[in-house]
C-alpha positions as CSV (number, residue, x, y, z in Angstrom):
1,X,99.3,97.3,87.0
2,X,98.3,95.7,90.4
3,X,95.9,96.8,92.9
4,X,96.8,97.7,96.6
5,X,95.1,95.5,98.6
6,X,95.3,98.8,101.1
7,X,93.3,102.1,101.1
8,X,94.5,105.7,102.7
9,X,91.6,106.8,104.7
10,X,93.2,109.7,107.0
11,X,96.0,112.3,106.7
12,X,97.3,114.9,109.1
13,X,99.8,115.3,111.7
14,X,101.6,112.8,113.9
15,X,99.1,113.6,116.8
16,X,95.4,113.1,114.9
17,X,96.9,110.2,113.0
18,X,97.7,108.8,116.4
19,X,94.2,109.2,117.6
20,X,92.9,107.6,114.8
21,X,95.3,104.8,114.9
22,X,94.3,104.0,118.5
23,X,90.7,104.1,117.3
24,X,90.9,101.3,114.7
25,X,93.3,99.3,116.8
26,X,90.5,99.6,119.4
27,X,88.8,97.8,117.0
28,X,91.1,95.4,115.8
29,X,92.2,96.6,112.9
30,X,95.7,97.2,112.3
31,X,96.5,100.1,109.8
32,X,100.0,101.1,108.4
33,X,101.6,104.4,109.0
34,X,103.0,106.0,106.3
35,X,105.5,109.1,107.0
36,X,107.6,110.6,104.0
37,X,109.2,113.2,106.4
38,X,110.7,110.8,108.7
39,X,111.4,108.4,105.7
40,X,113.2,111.5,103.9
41,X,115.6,112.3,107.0
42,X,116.5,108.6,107.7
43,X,117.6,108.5,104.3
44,X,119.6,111.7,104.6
45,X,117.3,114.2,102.8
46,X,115.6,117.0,103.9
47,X,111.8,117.4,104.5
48,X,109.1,119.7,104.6
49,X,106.6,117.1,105.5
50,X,108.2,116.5,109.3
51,X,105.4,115.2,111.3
52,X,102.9,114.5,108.0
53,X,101.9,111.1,108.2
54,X,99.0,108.6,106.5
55,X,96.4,106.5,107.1
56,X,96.4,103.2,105.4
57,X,93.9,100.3,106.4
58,X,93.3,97.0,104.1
59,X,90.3,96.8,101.7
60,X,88.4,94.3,103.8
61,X,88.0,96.5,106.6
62,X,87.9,99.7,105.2
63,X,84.0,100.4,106.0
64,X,84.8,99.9,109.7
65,X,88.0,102.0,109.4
66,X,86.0,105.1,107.8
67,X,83.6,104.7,110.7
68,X,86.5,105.8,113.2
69,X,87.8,108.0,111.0
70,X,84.9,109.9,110.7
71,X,83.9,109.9,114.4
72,X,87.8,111.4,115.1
73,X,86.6,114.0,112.3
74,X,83.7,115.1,114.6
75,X,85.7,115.3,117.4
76,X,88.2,117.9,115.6
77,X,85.2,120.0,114.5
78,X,83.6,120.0,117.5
């Protein structure tokens, strides 16, 4: 079994993952979007997940990544 060279750090809907995406691009790192919902309906299934998405970031930058992530955090609580 390989390892993913990529780690999810954040999960939650399409406008907090947007937030934290603009974070780490801020920073220059570029993270992959994950969304079963939208992949289920392209493919011609239902979902229950519509608007779900996940955070993915690669290994070698994931201590920067979890910074942002965190700080969005604090923003939501706040």
């Amino acid at each position: 079994m390989s390892e993913s060279e990529y780690t999810k750090v954040f999960e939650s809907n399409f406008i907090m993952v947007t937030r934290v995406k603009a974070g780490l691009e801020n920073i220059g790192i570029t993270p992959i979007i994950k969304d079963q919902g939208e992949s289920q309906r392209l493919g011609g299934q239902g979902s229950i997940n519509n608007g779900w998405q996940e955070v993915f970031v690669n290994n070698d930058e994931l201590e920067k990544a979890m910074q942002v992530v965190n700080q969005v955090k604090a923003e939501m609580e706040a």
